[in-house]
C-alpha positions, 0 to 999 in steps of 0.5 A: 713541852719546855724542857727541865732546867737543873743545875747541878752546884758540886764541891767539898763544901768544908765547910759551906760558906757565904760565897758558895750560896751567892755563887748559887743563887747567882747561878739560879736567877741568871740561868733561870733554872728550875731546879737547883742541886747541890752535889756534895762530894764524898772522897774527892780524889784531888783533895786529901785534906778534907777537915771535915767527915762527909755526915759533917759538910752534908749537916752545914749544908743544910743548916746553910739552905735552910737559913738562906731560905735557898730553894734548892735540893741536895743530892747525897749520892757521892757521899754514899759512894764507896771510893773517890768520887768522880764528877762525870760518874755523877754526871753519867747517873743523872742524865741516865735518871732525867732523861735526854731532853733536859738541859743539865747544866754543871755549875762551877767556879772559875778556880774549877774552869781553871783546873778543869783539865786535872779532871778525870775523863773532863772531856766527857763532860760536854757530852753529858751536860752544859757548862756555866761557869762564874766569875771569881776575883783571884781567878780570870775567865780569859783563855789564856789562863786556861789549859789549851785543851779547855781554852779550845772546848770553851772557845768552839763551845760558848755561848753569848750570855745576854740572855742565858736561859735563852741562850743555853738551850740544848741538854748539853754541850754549851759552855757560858761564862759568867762574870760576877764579883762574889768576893773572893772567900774559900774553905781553906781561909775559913779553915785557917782562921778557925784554926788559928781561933779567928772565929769572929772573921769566920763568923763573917765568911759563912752562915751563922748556923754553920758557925754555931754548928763548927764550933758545936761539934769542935770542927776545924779547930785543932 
């Protein structure tokens, strides 16, 4: 019997915007998952300047799926967890709930890659699932961008990516890199521009659902 596929997409999502779902669905077609999972986060300890309440970011996602017609799931369990949030927390419940066999794997930015060891407990990451990471244009994939910690776990961990759903094939442990050229967009741009009444270039940043949704609920703008 084939083992599961399911990635797990995780961030702040203030707001969603155009590159976290081509980031997804790139993510999707080239790891040819069976399941795709966005993972919002609840109080992400790193960051202290969320814009946006928790019921708010989860409300855009939906709006950004459903409009993208992206088949992919929403997993709430970070926003309804009390306290900060912790990705290998996450990552230790949902191995505990799909079991040994299926390949898990933790969907990321290069940004992320690069800050990987600011990371609580990052190390246990691998233990619990793959990496796949994707390319971003502000952000190189090459070693020497990266803490040397990491740069030894990707070096003695990745796999060749020709044929990445052959090639990561083990419930966890591997990393794969992926270069892509989603454009180079971020929350915060979307938040400056929205700030500073740019709402027609930030029109363009996310989905229009999400832009009617921020300016409904007056988010981002004082």
């Amino acid at each position: 019997m084939t083992a599961i596929r399911i990635g797990y997409l995780g961030g702040t999502f203030d707001p969603v915007h155009n590159a976290h779902l081509d980031l997804a669905q790139l993510f999707a077609a080239r790891l040819g998952l069976d399941q795709l999972c966005f993972l919002p986060a609840g109080s992400p300890w790193q960051k202290q300047d969320v814009g946006a309440a928790p019921h708010h970011r989860l409300a855009m996602l939906r709006a950004a799926l459903a409009e993208r017609g992206l088949d992919a799931r929403i997993d709430e369990r970070e926003l309804l967890r009390s306290g900060a949030s912790y990705t290998v927390d996450s990552l230790t419940e949902i191995r505990g709930e799909v079991g040994s066999r299926a390949i898990l794997i933790l969907l990321m930015g290069a940004d992320q890659l690069q800050r990987l060891h600011t990371w609580s407990r990052w190390q246990e990451l691998p233990q619990l699932a793959n990496l796949a990471v994707g390319g971003r244009p502000s952000f190189t994939l090459q070693p020497g961008a990266l803490d040397s910690a990491v740069a030894r776990e990707v070096h003695a961990r990745q796999v060749e990516t020709p044929d990445l759903p052959g090639s990561l094939n083990a419930p966890a442990g591997q990393i794969a890199l992926i270069p892509a050229d989603l454009g180079d967009t971020s929350s915060s741009t979307v938040r400056g521009l929205l700030a500073r009444g740019a709402f027609g270039a930030a029109r363009d940043l996310v989905p229009s659902s999400v832009h009617d949704y921020i300016l409904a609920n007056g988010l981002y703008t004082v």
